[in-house]
C-alpha positions, 0 to 999 in steps of 0.5 A: 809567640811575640808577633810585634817584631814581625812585619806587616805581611808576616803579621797577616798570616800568623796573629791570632792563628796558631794552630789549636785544639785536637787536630791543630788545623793550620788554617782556623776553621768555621766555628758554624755555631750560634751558641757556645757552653758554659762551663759554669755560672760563675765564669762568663765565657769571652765567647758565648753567643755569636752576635756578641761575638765568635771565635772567627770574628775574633781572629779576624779583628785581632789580624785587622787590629794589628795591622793598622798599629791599633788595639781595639777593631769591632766587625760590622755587617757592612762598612756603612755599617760601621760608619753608622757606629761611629756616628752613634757617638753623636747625640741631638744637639751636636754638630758633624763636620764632614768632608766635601769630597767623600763616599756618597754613601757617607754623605747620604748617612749625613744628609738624609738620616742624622738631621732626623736624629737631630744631628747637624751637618755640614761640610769642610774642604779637607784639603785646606785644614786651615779651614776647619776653624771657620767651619766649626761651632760650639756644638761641633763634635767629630770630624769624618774625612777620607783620603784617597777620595771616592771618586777623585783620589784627592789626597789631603795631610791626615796629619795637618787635618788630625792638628787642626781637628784636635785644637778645637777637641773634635772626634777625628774619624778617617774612612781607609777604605781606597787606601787600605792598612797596607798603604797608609796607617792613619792612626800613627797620624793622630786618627781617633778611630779608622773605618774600612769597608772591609769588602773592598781591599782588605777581603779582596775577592768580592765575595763578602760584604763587611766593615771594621772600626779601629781605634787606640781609644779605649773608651771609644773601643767599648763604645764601638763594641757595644753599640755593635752588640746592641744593634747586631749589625754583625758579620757572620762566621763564614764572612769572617772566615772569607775576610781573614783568607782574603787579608793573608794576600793583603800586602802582595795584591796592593802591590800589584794593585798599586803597579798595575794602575800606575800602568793604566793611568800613565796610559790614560793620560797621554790619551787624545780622548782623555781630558784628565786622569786623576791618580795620585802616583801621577807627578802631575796629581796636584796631592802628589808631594802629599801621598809620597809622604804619607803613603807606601803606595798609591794604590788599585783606583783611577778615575778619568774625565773623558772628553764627553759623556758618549766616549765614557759610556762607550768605554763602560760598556765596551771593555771586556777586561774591566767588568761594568759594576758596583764596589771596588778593591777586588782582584778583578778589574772593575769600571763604575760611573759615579752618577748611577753608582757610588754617588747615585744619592747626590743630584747632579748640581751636587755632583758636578760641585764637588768635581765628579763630572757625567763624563767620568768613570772610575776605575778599580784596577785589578791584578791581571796583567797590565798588558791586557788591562791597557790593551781592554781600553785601547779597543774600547777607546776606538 
């Protein structure tokens, strides 16, 4: 079947999924085996041992291909994971330039462990691309940026980006993490490869921990594969199998997703104990103009920048609904703090220089009702 003319919710369901075999399973089944036969030594099998590759792994990288308009996806163990591929297409000598507002679990990658690979790095403001040329050299090789931010939800121009990267022949790697392929597809925008942490949005369950490379490059799509292959950082059957069950429902829960935390952040910020709430749906977002261009939707996370550090801890450890934990992108509802959590890695001058203040949390709003999510933080607000 012809799965091109179909849409993106359709596509989720059916690429790669048409039942097979002897009792034409509708849902494709746990292929639970390490190893698979040969049928003779003059035809290698395109799956024959599982940290290559797997009949579910497979599937699932087809479905996440497709719906970021890419031909090449590689599966990770994890999303650092995947990262840590793309960054293995560096070598001593080169040059790294990575976004100042970004995942801190990027930015520890970058600040702790490539020097030692003699890799250098530094920063750029990917909100002002113009600033790219000042910021890079003879040995400047790729660019890693990500948008909507973790924690700020800053939105910055995928595309002024991608134009600016690519007059200086750089390596335009984009995290989609927070916004997901059902909400914007950087690819059609010019991006070299996109990553996710499969764990969050695109499994939505917060059950699995995986990630994913996607890319139109071919060159770049072995490379990626390869180097997979080699390290065998790679997800298991069964994790593949929870992803592909998670993305089926992909477009609905980034709608719901999308809705309710439209709901939440309108509440937060009319709130007297609120100084700001940053969410891109807002009309008062300063990236606001940006994300209507470029998205379908603004998405499941809000942070917000409490009055004082006391009302924020109050509020993550008073609310019953939103959960008090790690990750996001679940359907459940959950509240991070930053400076123990995500960016745990960066000292509190780091921090604060990148606008992520003690007093912020950052919520991952999930797909309950969003009566019951605003009335969770009306109690905890006091």
């Amino acid at each position: 079947m012809d799965y091109s003319c179909l849409k993106f919710a359709t596509r989720a369901l059916r690429v790669g999924q048409d039942p097979e075999g002897r009792f034409k399973p509708v849902i494709p089944p746990i292929f639970q085996s390490t190893t698979f036969a040969w049928e003779d030594l003059d035809h290698i099998p395109g799956v024959d041992y599982t940290r290559c590759q797997n009949p579910n792994r497979l599937i699932l990288e087809q479905v996440i291909a497709t719906l970021e308009n890419g031909k090449h996806c590689t599966l990770f163990s994890s999303g650092m994971a995947a990262i840590a591929a793309c960054f293995s297409l560096l070598q001593q000598g080169d040059h790294l330039l990575m976004a100042g507002d970004i995942y801190g679990g990027t930015f520890r990658l970058g600040e702790q462990w490539l020097p030692r690979s003699g890799v250098s790095v530094s920063e750029f403001c990917a909100h002002n691309p113009l600033t790219i040329a000042d910021e890079v050299r003879p040995s400047t090789r790729m660019i890693i940026f990500e948008t909507p931010t973790n924690p700020n939800l800053r939105v910055s121009d995928i595309a002024a980006v991608v134009t600016e990267a690519k007059r200086h022949g750089l390596i335009v790697v984009f995290d989609n993490t927070f916004a997901s392929p059902a909400l914007q597809n950087p690819l059609d925008l010019g991006v070299d490869i996109v990553l996710h942490s499969t764990t969050k949005y695109i499994s939505g369950h917060s059950d699995v921990i995986g990630g994913a490379t996607i890319t139109n490059d071919s060159e770049l799509g072995t490379w990626l594969f390869e180097y997979n292959k080699a390290f065998g950082a790679t997800p298991s059957p069964f994790d593949c199998w929870l992803s592909l069950r998670g993305v089926k429902t992909l477009a609905c829960r980034m709608d719901q997703h999308s809705r309710n935390a439209q709901a939440v952040a309108e509440y937060l910020q009319g709130h007297p104990k609120v100084k700001s709430v940053h969410y891109p749906g807002l009309p008062s977002h300063p990236d606001h103009e940006t994300a209507k261009k470029q998205m379908r939707g603004f998405g499941g996370m809000v942070a917000v920048d409490f009055d004082s550090v006391e009302t924020a801890r109050q509020v993550a450890e008073s609310t019953r609904v939103f959960l008090l934990a790690e990750s996001l992108g679940g359907v459940e509802s959950l509240v991070a703090y930053p400076p123990l959590m995500s960016h745990a890695t960066m000292s509190e001058e780091q921090r604060l220089s990148k606008g992520i203040p003690p007093s912020m949390l950052r919520l991952s709003v999930g797909i309950e009702d969003p009566v019951d999510l605003i009335e969770d933080l009306r109690r905890a607000l006091g």
